[in-house]
C-alpha positions as CSV (number, residue, x, y, z in Angstrom):
1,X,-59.1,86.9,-63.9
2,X,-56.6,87.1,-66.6
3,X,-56.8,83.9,-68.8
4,X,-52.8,82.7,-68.5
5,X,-54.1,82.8,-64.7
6,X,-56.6,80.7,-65.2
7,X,-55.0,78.6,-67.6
8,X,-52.2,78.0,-64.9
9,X,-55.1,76.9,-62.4
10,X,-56.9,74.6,-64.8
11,X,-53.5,73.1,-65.3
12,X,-52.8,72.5,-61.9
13,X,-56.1,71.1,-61.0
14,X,-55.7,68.7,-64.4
15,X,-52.5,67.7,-63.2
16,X,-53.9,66.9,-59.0
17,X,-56.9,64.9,-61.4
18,X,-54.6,62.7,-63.4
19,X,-52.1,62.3,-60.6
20,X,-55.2,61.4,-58.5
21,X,-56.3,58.5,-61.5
22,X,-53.0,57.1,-61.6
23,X,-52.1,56.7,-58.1
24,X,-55.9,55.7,-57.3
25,X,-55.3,52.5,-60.2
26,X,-52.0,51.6,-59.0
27,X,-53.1,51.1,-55.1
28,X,-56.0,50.0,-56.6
29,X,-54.3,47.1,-58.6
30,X,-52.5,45.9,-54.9
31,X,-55.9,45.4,-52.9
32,X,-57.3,42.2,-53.3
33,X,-59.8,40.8,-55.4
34,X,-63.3,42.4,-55.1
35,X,-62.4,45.1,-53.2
36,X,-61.8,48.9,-54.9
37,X,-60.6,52.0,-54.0
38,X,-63.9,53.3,-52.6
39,X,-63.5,50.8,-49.9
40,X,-60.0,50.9,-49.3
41,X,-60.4,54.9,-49.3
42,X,-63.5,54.0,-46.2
43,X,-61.1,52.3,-44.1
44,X,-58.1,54.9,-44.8
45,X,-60.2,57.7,-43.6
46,X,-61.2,55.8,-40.6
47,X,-57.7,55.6,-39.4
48,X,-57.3,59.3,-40.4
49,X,-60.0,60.8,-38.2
50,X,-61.1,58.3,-36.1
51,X,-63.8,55.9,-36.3
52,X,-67.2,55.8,-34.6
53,X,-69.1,58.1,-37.4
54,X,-72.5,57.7,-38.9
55,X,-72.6,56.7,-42.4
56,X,-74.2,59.7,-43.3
57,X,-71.2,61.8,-42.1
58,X,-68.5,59.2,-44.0
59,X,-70.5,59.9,-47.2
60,X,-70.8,63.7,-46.9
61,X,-66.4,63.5,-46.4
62,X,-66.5,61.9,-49.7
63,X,-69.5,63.6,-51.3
64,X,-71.2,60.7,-52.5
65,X,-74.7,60.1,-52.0
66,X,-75.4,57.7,-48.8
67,X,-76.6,54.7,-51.3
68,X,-73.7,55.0,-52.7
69,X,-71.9,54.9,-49.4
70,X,-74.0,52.1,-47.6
71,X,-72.7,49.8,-50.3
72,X,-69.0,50.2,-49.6
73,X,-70.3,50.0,-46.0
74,X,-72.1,47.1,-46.8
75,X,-69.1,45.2,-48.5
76,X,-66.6,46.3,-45.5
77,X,-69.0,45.0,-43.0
78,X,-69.5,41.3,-44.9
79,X,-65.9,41.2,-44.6
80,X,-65.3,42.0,-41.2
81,X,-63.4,45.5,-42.0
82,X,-65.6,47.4,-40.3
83,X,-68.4,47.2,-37.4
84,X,-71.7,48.8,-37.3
85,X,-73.0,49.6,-34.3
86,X,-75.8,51.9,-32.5
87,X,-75.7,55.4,-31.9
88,X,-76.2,55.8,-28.1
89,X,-77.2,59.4,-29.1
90,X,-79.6,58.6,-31.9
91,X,-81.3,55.0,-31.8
92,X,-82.2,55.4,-35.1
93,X,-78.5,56.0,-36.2
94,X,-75.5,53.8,-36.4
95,X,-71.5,54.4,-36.0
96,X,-68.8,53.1,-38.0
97,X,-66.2,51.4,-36.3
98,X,-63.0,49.8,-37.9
99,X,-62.0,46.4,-36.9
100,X,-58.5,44.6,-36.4
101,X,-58.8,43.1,-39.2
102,X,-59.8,46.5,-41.4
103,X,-56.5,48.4,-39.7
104,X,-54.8,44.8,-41.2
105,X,-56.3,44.8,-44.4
106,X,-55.3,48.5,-44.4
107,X,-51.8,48.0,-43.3
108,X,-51.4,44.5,-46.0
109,X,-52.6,47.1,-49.2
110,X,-49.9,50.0,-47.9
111,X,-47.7,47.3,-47.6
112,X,-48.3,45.5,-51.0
113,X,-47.7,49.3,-52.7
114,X,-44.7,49.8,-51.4
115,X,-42.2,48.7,-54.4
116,X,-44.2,51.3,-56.7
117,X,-43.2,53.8,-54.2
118,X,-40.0,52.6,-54.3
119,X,-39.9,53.0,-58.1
120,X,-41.8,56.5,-57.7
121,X,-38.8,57.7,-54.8
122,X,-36.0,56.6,-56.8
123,X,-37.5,59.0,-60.0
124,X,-38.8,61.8,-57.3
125,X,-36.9,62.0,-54.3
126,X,-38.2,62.4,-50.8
127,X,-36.7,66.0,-50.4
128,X,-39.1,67.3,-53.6
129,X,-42.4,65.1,-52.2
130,X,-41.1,67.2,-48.7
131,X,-41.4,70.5,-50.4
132,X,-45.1,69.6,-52.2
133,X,-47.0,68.3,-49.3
134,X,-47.3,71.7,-47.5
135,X,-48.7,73.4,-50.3
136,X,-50.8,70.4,-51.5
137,X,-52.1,70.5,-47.9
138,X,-53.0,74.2,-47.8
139,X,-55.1,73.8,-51.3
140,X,-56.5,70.7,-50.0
141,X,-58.1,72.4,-46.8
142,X,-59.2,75.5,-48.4
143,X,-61.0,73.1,-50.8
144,X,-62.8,71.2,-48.2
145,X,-63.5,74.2,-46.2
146,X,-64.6,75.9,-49.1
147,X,-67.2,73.1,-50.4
148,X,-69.7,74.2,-48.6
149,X,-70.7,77.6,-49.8
């Protein structure tokens, strides 16, 4: 591969990285106190593919190791964000379920960011974020496909 190819790859997956560290600190700023992204990030996915998954599973979506994952787990259920409960398949396995008050907690941080996506709209309009999410979407599911090999 030519290196102004690969330049322009580095520099889009540099830009994706600090765009991903700046809008992961500004939600991050609007949960509430003692709880981080990691968690937040738990219940988000819930909602986006549907709950009842082993822990296991949740920490292979974000590829972190399942310690690391039985402690956000761990926080959300001492909160009441989420529910563990047994896998009727596999005794020795447990589900992760969302609770009301998870989907509200949710709901309260998406909420709580929305005047810095007001601030970010009125310097990028809607019509240009429009136009990105497609493509961002492709590269984001050739990337998880791909993770595996």
């Amino acid at each position: 591969m030519p290196e102004s190819v690969m330049s322009e790859y580095f520099r889009l997956f540099n830009e994706i990285g600090i765009i991903g560290q700046l809008s992961r600190n500004l939600l991050e700023a609007r949960l509430p106190p003692g709880f981080v992204m990691a968690q937040f990030s738990v219940l988000n996915h819930l909602v986006r593919v549907g709950d009842g998954r082993t822990p296991l599973a949740i920490a292979q979506a974000f590829q972190v190791p399942k310690n690391s994952m039985t402690h956000s787990l761990t926080v959300l259920e001492g909160a009441g964000l989420i529910e563990m409960r047994k896998n009727p398949q596999d005794g020795r396995s447990k589900l992760v379920y969302i609770t009301a008050a998870g989907r509200k907690f949710r709901q309260d941080a998406i909420d709580a960011f929305a005047p810095d996506v007001a601030r970010i709209a009125a310097a990028f309009p809607p019509e240009q974020v429009a136009r990105l999410l497609p493509d961002l979407e492709m590269l984001r599911k050739f990337l998880d496909a791909d993770r595996d090999r």
